[in-house]
C-alpha positions in Angstrom: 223.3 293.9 128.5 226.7 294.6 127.3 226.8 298.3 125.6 229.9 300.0 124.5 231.2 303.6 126.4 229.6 305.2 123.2 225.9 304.3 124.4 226.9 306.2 127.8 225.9 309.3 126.3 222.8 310.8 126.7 220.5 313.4 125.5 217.1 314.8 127.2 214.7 317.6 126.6 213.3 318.5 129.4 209.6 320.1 128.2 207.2 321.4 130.3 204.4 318.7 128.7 206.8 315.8 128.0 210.1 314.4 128.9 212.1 313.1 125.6 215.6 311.1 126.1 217.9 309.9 123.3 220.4 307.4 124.1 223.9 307.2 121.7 223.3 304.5 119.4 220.0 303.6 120.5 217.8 307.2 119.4 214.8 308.0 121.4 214.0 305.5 123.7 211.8 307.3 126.2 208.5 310.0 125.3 206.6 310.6 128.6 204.4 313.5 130.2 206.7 315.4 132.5 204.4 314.7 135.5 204.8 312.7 138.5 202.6 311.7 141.5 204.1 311.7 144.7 202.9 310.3 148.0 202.4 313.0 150.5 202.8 311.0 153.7 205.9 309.3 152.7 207.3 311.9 150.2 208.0 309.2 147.9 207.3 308.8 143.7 204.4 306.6 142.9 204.2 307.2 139.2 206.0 309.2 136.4 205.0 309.7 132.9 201.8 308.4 131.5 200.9 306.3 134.4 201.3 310.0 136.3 199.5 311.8 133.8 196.5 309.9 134.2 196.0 310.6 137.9 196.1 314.4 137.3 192.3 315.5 138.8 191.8 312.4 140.3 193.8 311.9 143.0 192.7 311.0 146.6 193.8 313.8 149.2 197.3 311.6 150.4 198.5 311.5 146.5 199.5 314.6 144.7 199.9 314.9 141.0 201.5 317.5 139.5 203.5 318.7 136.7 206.6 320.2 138.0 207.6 322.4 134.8 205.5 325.4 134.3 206.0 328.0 131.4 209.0 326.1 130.6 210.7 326.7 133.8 210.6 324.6 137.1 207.6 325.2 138.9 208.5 322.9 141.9 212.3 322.5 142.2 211.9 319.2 144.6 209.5 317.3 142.0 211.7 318.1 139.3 214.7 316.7 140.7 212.4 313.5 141.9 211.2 313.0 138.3 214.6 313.8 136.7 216.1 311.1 139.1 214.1 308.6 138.7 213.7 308.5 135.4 217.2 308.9 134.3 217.9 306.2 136.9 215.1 303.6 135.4 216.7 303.9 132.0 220.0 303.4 133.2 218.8 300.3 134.9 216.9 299.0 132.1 220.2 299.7 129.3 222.3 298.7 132.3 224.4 301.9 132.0 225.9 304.0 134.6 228.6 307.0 134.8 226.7 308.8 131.8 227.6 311.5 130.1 224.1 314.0 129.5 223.1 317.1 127.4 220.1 318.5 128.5 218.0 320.4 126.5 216.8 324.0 128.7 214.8 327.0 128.1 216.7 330.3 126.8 214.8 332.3 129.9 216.3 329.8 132.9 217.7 331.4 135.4 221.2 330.0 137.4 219.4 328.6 140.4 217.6 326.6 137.8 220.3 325.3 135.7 221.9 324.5 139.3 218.6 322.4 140.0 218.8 320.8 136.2 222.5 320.0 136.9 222.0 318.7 140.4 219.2 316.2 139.8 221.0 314.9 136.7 224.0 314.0 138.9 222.5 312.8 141.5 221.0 310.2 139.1 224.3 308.8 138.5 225.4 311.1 135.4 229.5 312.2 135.3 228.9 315.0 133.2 226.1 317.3 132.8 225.6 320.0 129.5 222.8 322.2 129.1 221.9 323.8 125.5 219.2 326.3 125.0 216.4 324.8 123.4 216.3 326.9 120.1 219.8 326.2 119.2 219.0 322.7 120.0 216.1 322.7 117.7 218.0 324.1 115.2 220.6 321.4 115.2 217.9 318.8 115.3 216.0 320.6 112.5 219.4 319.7 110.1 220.8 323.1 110.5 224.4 324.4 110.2 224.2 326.9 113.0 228.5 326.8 113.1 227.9 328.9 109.9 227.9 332.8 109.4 224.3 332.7 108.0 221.4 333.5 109.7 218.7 331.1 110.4 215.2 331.7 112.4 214.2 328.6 114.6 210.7 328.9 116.3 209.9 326.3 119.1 206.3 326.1 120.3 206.2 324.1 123.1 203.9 323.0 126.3 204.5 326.2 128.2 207.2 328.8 126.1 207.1 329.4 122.4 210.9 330.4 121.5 212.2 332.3 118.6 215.6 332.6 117.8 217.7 333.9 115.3 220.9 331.6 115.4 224.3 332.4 113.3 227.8 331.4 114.0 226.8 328.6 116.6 224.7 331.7 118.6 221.8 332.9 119.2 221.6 336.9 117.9 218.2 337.7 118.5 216.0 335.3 121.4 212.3 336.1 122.2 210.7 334.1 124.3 207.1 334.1 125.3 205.2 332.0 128.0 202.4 331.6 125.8 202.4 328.1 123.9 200.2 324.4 123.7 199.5 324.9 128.1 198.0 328.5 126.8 195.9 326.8 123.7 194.4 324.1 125.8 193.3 327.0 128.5 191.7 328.8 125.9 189.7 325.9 124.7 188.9 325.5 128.1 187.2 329.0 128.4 185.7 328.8 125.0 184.0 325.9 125.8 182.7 327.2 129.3 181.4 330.2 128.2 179.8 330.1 124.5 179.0 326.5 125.2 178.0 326.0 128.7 180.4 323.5 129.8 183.3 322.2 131.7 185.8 319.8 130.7 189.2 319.2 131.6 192.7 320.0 130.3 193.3 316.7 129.0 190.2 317.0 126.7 191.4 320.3 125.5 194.4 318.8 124.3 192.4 315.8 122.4 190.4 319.1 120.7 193.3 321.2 120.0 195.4 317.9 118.5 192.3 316.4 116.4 190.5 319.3 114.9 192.7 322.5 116.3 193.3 325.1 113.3 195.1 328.4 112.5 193.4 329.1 109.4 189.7 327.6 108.5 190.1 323.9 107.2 188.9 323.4 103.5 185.9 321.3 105.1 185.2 321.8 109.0 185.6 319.2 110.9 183.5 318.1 114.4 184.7 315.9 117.7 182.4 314.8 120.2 183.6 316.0 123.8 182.1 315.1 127.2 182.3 317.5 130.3 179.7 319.0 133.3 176.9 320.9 132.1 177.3 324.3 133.9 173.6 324.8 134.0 172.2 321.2 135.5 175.6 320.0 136.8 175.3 316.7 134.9 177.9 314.9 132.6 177.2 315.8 128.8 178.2 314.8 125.7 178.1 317.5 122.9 179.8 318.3 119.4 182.5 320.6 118.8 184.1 321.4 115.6 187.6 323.1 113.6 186.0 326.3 113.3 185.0 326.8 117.3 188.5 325.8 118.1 190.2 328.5 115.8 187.9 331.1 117.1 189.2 329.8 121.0 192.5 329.6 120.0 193.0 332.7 118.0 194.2 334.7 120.7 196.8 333.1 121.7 198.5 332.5 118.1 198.5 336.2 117.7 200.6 336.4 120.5 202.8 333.7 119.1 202.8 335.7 115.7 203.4 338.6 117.1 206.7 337.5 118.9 208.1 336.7 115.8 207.5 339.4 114.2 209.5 341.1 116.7 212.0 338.9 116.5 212.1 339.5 112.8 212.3 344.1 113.6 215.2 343.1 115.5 217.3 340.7 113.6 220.7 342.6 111.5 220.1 343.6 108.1 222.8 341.0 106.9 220.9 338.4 108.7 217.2 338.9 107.6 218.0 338.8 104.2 219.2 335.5 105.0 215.8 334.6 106.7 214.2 335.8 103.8 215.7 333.3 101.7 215.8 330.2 104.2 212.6 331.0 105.5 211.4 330.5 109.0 211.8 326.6 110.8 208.9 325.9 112.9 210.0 323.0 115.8 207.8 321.8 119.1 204.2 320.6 118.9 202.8 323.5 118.2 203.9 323.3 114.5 201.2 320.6 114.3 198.5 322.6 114.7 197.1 322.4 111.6 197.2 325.2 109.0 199.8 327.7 111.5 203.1 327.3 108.7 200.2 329.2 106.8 199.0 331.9 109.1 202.6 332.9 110.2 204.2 333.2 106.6 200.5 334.8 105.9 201.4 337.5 108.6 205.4 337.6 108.3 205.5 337.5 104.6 208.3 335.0 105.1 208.3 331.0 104.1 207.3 328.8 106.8 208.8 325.1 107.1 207.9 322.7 109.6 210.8 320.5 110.4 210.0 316.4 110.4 209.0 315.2 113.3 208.4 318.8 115.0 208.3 317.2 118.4 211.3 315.5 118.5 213.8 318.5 117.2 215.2 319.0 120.4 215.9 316.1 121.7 217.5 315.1 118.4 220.0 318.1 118.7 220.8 317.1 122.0 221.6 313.4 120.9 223.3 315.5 117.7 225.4 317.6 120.0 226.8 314.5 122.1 227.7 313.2 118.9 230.2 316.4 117.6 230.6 317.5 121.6 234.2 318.8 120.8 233.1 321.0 117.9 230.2 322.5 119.8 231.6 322.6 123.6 231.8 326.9 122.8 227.8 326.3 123.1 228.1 323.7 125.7 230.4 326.3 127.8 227.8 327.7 129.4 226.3 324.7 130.9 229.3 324.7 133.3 230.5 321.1 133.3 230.4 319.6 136.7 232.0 316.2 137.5 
């Protein structure tokens, strides 16, 4: 395949639930679980991605699977750098690109070791120049914000493991809150529900399928019911059983108050000039977590403050990376801190 230098650029988002990458001129060409398998004998990747995912609980004793992002920040330093290299090497192979240019997309909360890690893996992969944005003011750029301009806008990214909130004017983040409470913390929840009001024991990957099908922030205008299989607790037998919206609010209600909460505090600490601002632009909701249904409700409900989910909430940051590689001259001040390493 013949591609021009422009397609050299890439853009990833490194989630704790899913890897996103963007290519220049191509969009997003790659949306897998950020887990990988590896062989413990040999030390060597059997599977990434989806193939990866669906190992997780079932592996024989030789095969680990594991998700090597926790909370938004690397978990496992050795598995990240095996997932980020293979990956970034299989779609180089498959565009047949080499020598890229990458922005990656990192939490506000890493620390340097970890941007080190990020940076390493990325060039070990074959990359010649590595970028990392936080991933509110990516959001934000992906979300169709000006964030060069001296307004102030309020970007809330609920992800797999961190929700962010950010308060971003003048290409910078004012006021960042970050909490490690976000979709991993919803699906535990459901988990517990489940195990103790009804008696039984089913695994993350169910919790998900219940929080993404019938999960709510506010009561639905009719309730809605999923049929989920587990262990009965009591006999120790599969079971199948019905679940419905207004179980999985009561489970999950814990957790969104936390997530509420943290932007209200955001909100107590933003400027006076600036909240004004959010007042009038409202507050952008990015990440998956904006598709739980009915939470743009709940959290203008309890901030007082418009709520707008973003299109495509799960793609924001990846797009601002992509958005950023595009305009990397006007936003290289934001970039600055990623270090560039050739």
């Amino acid at each position: 395949m013949n591609f021009s230098l422009s397609s050299r650029d890439m853009g990833i988002d490194l989630g704790t639930a899913n890897i996103l990458i963007t290519l220049r001129g191509k969009g997003i060409i790659l949306n897998e679980p950020s887990v990988v398998a590896i062989d413990k004998e040999t030390n060597k990747i059997i599977a990434t991605g989806r193939e990866a995912k669906e190992m997780l609980g079932r592996t024989p004793d030789k095969i680990k699977a594991i998700r090597p992002l926790k909370d938004g920040v690397i978990a496992d330093f050795t598995a990240t750098q095996m997932l980020l290299k293979n990956i970034v090497q299989k779609v180089c192979h498959r565009y047949g690109i080499g020598k890229l240019r990458v922005v990656v997309g990192v939490p506000s909360g890493i620390t340097e070791v970890e941007e080190r890690a990020v940076e390493e893996s990325i060039l070990q992969a074959g990359a010649r120049e590595v970028y990392l944005i936080e991933e509110p003011i990516a959001a934000a750029i992906g979300a169709g914000l000006e964030i060069a301009e001296p307004n102030g806008n309020i970007v809330v990214d609920i992800g797999g493991g961190t929700t962010e909130v950010a308060v971003i004017s003048l290409g910078g983040i004012v006021v960042c809150d970050s909490l490690r409470i976000a979709g991993d913390e919803l699906d535990e929840a459901i988990i517990n529900y489940v195990k103790k009001e009804m008696n039984l024991a089913i695994g993350q990957t169910t919790a998900e399928e219940i929080k993404i099908n019938i999960g709510c922030a506010l009561p639905l205008v009719s309730t809605e019911t999923m049929e989920i299989r587990g262990r009965d607790l009591n006999t120790g037998l599969p079971k199948i059983t019905q679940i419905d919206s207004e179980q999985v609010r009561e489970a999950m209600a814990e957790p969104i108050a936390s997530i509420v909460d943290v932007i209200k505090m955001a909100l107590e600490k933003t400027p006076p000039e600036l909240s004004s601002d959010v007042m009038e632009r409202g507050i952008i909701l990015t990440g998956g977590g904006a598709l739980i249904k009915n939470i743009d409700k709940l959290i203008s409900q309890k901030t007082g403050i418009p709520v707008y989910i973003t299109d495509s909430p799960l793609n924001a940051v990846v797009r601002g990376t992509g958005k950023a590689l595009e305009d990397i001259e006007k936003l290289k001040s934001i970039l600055a801190s990623s270090k560039k390493m050739k």
